[in-house]
C-alpha positions, -999 to +999 in steps of 0.1 A: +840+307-236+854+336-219+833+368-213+853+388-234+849+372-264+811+370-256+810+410-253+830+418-285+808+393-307+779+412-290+793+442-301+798+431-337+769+419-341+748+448-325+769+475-343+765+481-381+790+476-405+805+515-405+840+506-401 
């Protein structure tokens, strides 16, 4: 797994559903 993907699953996961 590439560090990318890690940090946008991060992301997604830590930001709320607002989109």
């Amino acid at each position: 797994m590439t560090p990318e993907i890690f940090y946008i699953r991060l992301k997604i996961c830590f930001l709320p559903r607002s989109y």
